[in-house]
C-alpha positions in Angstrom: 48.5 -21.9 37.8 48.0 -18.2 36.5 45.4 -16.1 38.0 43.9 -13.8 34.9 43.2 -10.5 36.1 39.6 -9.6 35.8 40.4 -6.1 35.1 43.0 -3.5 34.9 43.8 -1.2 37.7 43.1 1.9 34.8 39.9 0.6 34.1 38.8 0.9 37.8 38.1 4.2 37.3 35.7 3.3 35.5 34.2 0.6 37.8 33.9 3.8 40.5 32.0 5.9 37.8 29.5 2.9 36.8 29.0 1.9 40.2 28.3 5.5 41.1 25.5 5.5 38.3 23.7 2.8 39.9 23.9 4.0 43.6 22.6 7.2 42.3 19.7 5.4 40.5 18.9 3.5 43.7 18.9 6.2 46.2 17.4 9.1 43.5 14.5 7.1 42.5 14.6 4.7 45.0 15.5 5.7 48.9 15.3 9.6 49.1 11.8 9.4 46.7 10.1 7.3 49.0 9.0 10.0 51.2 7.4 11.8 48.0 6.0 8.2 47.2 4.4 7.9 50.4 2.4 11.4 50.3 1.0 10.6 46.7 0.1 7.0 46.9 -1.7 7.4 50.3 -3.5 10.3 49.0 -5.0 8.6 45.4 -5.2 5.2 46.9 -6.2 6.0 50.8 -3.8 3.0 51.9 -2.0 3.7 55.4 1.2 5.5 55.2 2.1 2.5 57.4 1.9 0.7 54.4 4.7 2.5 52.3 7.1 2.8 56.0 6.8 -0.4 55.8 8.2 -0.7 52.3 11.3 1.4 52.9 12.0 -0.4 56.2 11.8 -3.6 53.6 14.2 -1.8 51.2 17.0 -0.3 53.7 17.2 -3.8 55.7 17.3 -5.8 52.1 20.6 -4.0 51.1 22.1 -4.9 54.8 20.3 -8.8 55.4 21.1 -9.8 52.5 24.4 -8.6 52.1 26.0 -11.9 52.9 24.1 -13.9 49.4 25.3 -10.7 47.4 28.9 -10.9 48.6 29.0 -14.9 47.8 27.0 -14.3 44.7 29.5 -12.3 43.8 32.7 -14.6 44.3 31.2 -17.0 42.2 29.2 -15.4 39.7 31.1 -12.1 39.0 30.0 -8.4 40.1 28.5 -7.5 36.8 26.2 -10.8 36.4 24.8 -9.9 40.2 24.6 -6.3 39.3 22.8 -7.3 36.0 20.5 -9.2 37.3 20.1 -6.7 40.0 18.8 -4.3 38.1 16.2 -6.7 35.7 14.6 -7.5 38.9 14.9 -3.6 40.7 12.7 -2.5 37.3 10.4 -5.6 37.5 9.6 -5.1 41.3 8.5 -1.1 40.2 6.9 -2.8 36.8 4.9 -4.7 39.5 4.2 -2.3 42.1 2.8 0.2 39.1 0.1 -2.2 38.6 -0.3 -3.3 42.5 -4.6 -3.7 43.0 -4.4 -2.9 46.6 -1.7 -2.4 49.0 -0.2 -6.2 49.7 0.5 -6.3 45.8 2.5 -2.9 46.3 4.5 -4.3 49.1 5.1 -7.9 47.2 6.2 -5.3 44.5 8.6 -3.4 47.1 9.7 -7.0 48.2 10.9 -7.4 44.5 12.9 -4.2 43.9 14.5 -5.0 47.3 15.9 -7.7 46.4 17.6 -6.0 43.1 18.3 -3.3 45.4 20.7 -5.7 47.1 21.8 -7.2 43.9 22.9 -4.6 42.5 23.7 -1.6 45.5 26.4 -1.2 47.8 27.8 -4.3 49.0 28.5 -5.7 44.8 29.9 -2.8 44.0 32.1 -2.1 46.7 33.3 -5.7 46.2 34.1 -4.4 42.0 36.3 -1.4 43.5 38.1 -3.3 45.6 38.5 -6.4 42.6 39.7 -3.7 40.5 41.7 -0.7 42.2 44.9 -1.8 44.0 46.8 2.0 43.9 44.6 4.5 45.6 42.0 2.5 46.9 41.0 4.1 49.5 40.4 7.4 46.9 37.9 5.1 44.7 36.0 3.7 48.1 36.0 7.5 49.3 34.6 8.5 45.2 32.1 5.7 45.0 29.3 6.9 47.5 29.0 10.3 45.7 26.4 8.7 43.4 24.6 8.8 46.4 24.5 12.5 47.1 24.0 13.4 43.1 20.9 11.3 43.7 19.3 13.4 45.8 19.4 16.0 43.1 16.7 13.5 40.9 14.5 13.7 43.6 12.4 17.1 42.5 12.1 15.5 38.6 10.6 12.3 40.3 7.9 15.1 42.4 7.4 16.5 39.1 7.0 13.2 37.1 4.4 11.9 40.0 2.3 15.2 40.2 1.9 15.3 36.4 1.8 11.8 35.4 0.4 9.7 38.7 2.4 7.5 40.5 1.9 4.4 38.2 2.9 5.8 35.6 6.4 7.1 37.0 6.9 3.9 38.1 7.0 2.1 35.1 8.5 4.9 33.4 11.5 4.3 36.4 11.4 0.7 35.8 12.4 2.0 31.8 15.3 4.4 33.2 16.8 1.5 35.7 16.6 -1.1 33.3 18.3 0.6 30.3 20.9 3.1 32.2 21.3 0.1 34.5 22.5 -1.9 32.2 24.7 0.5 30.8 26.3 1.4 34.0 26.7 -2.4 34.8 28.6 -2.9 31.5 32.2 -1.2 33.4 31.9 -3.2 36.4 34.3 -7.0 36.2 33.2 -9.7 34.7 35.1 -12.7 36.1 35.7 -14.0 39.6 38.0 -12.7 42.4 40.8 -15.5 42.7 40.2 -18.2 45.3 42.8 -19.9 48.2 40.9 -22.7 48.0 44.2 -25.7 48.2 47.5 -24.4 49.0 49.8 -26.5 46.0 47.7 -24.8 43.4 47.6 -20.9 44.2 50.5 -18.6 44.4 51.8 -16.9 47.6 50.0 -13.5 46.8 46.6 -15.9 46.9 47.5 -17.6 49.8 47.8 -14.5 51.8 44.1 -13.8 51.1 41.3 -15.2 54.2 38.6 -17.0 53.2 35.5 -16.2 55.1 35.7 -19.2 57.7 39.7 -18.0 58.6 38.2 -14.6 58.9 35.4 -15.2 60.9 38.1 -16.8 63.5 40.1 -13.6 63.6 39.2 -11.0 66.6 40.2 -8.0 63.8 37.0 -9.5 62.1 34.8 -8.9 65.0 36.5 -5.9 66.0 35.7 -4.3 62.7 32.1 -5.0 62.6 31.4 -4.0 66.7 33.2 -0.3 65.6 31.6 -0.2 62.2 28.6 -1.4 63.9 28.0 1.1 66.7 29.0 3.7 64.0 25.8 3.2 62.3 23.7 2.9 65.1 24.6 6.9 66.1 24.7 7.3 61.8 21.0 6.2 61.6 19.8 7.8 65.1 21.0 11.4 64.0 19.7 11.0 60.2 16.1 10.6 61.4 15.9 12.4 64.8 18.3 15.5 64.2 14.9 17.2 62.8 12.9 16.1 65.9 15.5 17.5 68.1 15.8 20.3 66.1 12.5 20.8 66.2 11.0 19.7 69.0 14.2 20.4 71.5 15.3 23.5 70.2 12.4 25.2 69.0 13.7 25.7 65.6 11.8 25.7 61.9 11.5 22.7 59.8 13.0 24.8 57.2 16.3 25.6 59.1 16.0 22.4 60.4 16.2 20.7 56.6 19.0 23.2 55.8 21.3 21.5 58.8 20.5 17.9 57.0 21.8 19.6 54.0 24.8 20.8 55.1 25.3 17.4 57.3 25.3 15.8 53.9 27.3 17.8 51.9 30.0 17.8 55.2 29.8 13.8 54.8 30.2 14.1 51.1 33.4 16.3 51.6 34.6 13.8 54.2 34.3 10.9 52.0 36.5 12.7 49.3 39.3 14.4 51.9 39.7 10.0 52.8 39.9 9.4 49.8 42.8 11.8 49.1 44.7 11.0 52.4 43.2 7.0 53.6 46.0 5.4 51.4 48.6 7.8 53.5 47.5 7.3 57.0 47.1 5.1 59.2 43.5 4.2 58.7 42.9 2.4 62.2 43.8 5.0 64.2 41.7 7.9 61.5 38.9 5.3 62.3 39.3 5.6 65.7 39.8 9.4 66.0 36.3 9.8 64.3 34.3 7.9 66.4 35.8 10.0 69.2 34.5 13.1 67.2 31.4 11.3 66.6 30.8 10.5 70.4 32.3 14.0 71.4 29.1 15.5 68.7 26.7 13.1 70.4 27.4 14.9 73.6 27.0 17.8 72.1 23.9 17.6 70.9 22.5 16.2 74.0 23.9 19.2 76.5 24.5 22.2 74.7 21.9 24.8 74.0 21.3 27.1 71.0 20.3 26.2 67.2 23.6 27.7 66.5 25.9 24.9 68.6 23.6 21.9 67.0 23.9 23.2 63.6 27.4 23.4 63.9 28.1 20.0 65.7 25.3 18.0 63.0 28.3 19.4 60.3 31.4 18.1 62.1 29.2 14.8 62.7 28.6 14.6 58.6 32.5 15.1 58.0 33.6 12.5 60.7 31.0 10.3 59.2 32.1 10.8 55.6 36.0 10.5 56.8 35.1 7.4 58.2 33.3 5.6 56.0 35.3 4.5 53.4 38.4 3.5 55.7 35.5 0.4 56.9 36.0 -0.9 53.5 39.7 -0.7 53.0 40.4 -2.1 56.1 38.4 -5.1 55.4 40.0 -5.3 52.3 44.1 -4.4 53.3 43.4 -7.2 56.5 41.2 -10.1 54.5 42.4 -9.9 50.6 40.2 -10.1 47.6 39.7 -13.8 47.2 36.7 -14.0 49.2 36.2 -10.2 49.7 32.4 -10.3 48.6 31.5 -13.0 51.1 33.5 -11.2 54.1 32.0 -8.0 53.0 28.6 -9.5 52.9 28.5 -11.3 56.0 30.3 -7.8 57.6 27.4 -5.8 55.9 24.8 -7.9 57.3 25.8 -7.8 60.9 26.8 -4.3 61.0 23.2 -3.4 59.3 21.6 -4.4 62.6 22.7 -1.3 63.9 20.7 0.4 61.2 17.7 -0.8 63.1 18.9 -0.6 66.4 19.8 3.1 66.5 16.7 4.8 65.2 14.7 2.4 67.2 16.3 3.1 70.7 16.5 6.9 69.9 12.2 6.6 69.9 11.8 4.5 72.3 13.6 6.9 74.8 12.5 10.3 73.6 9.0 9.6 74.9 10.8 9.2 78.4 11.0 12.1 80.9 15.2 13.3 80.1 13.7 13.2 76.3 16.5 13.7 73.8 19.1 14.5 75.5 19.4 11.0 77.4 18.6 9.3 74.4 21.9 11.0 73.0 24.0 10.6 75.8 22.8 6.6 75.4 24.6 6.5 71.4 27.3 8.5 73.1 28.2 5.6 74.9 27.9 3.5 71.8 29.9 5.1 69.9 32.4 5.2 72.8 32.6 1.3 72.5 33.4 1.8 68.8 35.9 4.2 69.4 38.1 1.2 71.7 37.1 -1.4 69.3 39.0 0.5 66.5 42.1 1.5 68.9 42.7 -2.3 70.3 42.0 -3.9 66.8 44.9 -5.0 64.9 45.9 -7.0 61.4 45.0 -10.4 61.7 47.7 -13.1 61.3 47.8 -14.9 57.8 45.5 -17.5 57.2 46.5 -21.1 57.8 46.9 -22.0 54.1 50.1 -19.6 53.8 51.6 -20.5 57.1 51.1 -24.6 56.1 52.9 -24.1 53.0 55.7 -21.9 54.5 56.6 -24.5 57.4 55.2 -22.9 60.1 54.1 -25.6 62.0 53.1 -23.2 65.6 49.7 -23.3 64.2 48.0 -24.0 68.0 49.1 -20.6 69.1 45.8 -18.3 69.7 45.6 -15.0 67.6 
């Protein structure tokens, strides 16, 4: 049986420049607006800025919970149905929260966009550039989160749009934008299906060396990858909301300056993600995985014990580059060690454990601060996290090949344990 090609490896370029549209939709008017959201809603409603916290929190778990649907929607559907829909129901969740009455229509509002937040964000189109992009993988993985950071830059026009128009107003005037550019955007990403090894006699040997998700979920590379990627995000999400408390609060220092190291932590990630990009397909991408969570827990330190503005400054920029190096390597190492033919429902399920660490991070970083050692315990504790990810990533290796490919080969030593 032939396997059709969803879509050429050329034409991947332009999967990575669609699905950089839409991340820089979701995060411009979406993530990074939602602290300008929250200061003009509370103030011409008088609803609790719990209420719109609690919205985010809704948002930024959605993309990681419900990861694993996405992924399997995606295997069976297509990326650009999910990312199409995705985007419909993104603008209809803002269509609804623009009219919200009082504050739990806003949040069933939030709920919606969610949801086409997941549809259409990180985990689909992830799934697209790995579908689509064989030669220099790694560079299109390491090129697709800089929609991301050009998001950011929308931010302003959205304080702008709210300050002269009202919040309702920008919001369905958003829903307008993500609909129509959204659908434009989606029109580059694949339309078919990843190939599936679903019976051995009918898929060639290429498919065959592809896991599905229940032979990945039985390989210790599997679990390996999401305890390093895991405890990555953990110290990722602790430093992205405290460094400005510690900044602040430890080191005395302005929220000004303090705003200006967040910027250049970014732009150090950004530059990270595009130096992988250039190199991952040259290295050995375990061992660059491994070498920046040591840099990652060597920065952790750093910010716990030394002193000076200076010295944190310098070691939030060297954590934004590991962090940027790293992060596209977790994706083409799922990818090089699991295939494409059930990539979206190995990525989703890896997404939605490794999320928890999300939550986990920012969560233990506050609960500790309010101790007597303060921050620099609390630091020294993701220090150790990241420590365990640093080991996971040096023991983990490729997985053997899934059953199917062994079966049809002969080789009948199938009780052996990985």
């Amino acid at each position: 049986m032939r396997l059709r090609r969803t879509r050429s490896s050329h034409s991947g370029w332009w999967v990575v420049t669609g699905g950089s549209v839409l991340l820089m939709l979701q995060n411009g008017l979406i993530i990074s607006a939602f602290g300008a959201y929250l200061v003009v809603i509370t103030a011409d409603t008088g609803w609790a800025p719990g209420v719109i916290a609690f919205g985010y929190a809704i948002v930024q778990l959605g993309n990681g919970f419900l990861s694993p649907l996405t992924g399997w929607c995606c295997d069976r559907l297509g990326v650009r149905a999910v990312a199409r829909a995705g985007t419909v129901v993104t603008a209809g969740g803002f269509a609804l929260a623009a009219a919200a009455a009082d504050a739990s229509h806003l949040v069933g509002g939030i709920v919606v966009i969610a949801l086409g937040c997941s549809a259409a964000g990180i985990t689909p189109l992830t799934v697209a550039v790995v579908q689509t992009m064989t030669a220099r993988r790694t560079l299109a993985l390491g090129l697709l989160p800089t929609g991301i950071a050009v998001g950011g830059l929308a931010v302003p026009l959205v304080a702008w749009a709210l300050a002269a128009t009202g919040w309702r107003a920008t919001f369905a005037g958003i829903a307008v934008v993500i609909l129509v550019v959204g659908q434009l955007a989606c029109s580059s990403l694949p339309s078919g299906r990843a190939p599936r090894a679903a019976c051995v006699r009918e898929v060639p040997a290429a498919s065959r060396r592809d896991h599905d998700l229940a032979s990945a979920l039985r390989t210790s590379a599997f679990w390996l990858l999401v305890v390093g990627h895991g405890t990555a995000l953990v110290a990722v999400s602790a430093v992205s909301l405290h460094l400005v408390p510690l900044m602040t609060h430890h080191h005395g220092t302005s929220l000004a300056l303090a705003g200006l190291t967040v910027a250049m932590m970014s732009i150090a990630q950004l530059v990270g993600q595009i130096v992988t990009g250039l190199v991952g397909d040259r290295i050995d991408q375990r061992v660059l995985a491994a070498v920046c969570m040591v840099v990652q827990t060597a920065v952790l330190v750093a910010l716990a014990l030394l002193p000076g503005t200076a010295l944190a400054m310098a070691a939030a920029v060297v954590h934004g580059v590991a962090w940027g190096l790293r992060g596209p390597v977790m994706t083409a190492l799922r990818s090089d060690y699991f295939g494409i033919a059930s990539f979206g429902a190995i990525m989703g399920w890896s997404m939605g454990l490794v999320s928890i660490g999300l939550v986990v991070g920012p969560l233990l970083v506050t609960a500790m601060v309010d101790g007597a050692a303060g921050y620099p315990a609390a630091f020294l504790v993701l220090a150790a996290v990241t420590a365990v990810g640093a080991v996971a990533f040096t023991v983990l290796r490729r997985p053997r090949r899934p059953v199917s490919e062994r079966i049809a080969e002969g080789d009948r030593d199938l009780l052996v344990p990985e």
